[in-house]
C-alpha positions in Angstrom: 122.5 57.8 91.1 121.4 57.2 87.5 120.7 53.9 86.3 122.5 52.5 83.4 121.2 50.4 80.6 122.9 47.1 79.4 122.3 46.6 75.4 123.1 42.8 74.2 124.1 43.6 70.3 124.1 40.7 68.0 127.2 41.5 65.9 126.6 39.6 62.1 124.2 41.5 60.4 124.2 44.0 63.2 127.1 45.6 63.7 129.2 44.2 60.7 127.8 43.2 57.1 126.6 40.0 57.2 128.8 36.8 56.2 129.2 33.2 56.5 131.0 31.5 59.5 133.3 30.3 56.7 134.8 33.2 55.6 135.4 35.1 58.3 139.1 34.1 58.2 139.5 35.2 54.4 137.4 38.2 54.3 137.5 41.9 55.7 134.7 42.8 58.2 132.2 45.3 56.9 131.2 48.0 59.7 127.6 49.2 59.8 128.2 52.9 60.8 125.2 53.8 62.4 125.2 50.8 64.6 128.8 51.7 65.6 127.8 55.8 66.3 124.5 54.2 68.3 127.1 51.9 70.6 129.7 54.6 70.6 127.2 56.8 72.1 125.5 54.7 74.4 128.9 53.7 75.7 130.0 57.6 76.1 126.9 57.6 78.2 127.9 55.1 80.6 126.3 52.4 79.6 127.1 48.6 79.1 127.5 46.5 75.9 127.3 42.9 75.9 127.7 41.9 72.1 126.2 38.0 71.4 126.9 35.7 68.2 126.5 32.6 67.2 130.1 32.7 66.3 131.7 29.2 67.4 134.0 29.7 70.4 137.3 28.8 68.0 136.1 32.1 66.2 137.2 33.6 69.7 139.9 35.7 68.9 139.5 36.8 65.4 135.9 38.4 66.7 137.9 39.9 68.9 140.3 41.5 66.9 137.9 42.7 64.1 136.2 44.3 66.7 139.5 46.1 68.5 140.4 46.6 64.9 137.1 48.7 64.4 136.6 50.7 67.4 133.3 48.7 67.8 132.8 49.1 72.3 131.5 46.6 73.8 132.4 45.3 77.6 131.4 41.9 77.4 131.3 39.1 74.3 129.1 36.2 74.3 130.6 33.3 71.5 128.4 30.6 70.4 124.3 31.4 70.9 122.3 29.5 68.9 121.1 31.1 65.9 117.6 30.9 66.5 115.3 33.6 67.8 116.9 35.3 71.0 114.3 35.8 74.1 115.4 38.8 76.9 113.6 37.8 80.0 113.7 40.6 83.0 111.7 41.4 85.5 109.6 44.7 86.3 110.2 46.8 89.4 107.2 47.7 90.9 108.7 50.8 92.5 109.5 51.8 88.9 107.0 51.3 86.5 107.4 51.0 82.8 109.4 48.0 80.5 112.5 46.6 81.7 113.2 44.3 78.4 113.2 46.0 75.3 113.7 44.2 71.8 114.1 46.1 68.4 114.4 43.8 65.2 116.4 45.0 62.5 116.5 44.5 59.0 119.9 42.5 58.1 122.9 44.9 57.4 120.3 47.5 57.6 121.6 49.2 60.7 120.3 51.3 64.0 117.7 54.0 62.1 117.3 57.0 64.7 
């Protein structure tokens, strides 16, 4: 049986245009396409998506609906991270060898780059 992946996707700056905790009530989210095909098509492939944000928790079910509202899949949502630099911690199988956390930076609003 294949193993599946699990991708945790920040979603401000990431998967919609970037904007202040202030104005997500009163504005229109902003979808980064290729972020949305990269998710789309990791989550045709099986695989899982845990979206994080620093998002307060009242923010709950707007996020939610801006993201039902844009097609973005995702299987789980974290609310409320802190906004400083996230750390993945994992271990490595030694029956399996090779990187079991993976990190990729992106530039703000810039999107998933194949």
């Amino acid at each position: 049986m294949e193993k599946k992946n699990t991708y945790f996707v920040d979603i401000d700056g990431t998967i919609f245009a970037y904007r202040k905790f202030e104005t997500y009530e009163t504005t229109t989210a902003e979808v980064i396409k290729s972020t949305k095909q990269y998710l789309q098509q990791r989550k045709d492939e099986g695989h899982m998506i845990v979206l994080t944000t620093a998002r307060p928790d009242w923010l709950y079910n707007h996020t939610v609906n801006e993201l039902k509202v844009n097609n973005i899949p995702f299987d789980r949502l974290i609310m409320g991270i802190e906004r400083g630099p996230r750390y993945l911690i994992n271990d490595m199988d030694p029956n399996e060898p090779g990187d079991r956390a993976i990190c990729y930076n992106l530039e703000r609003n810039g999107g998933i780059k194949s």
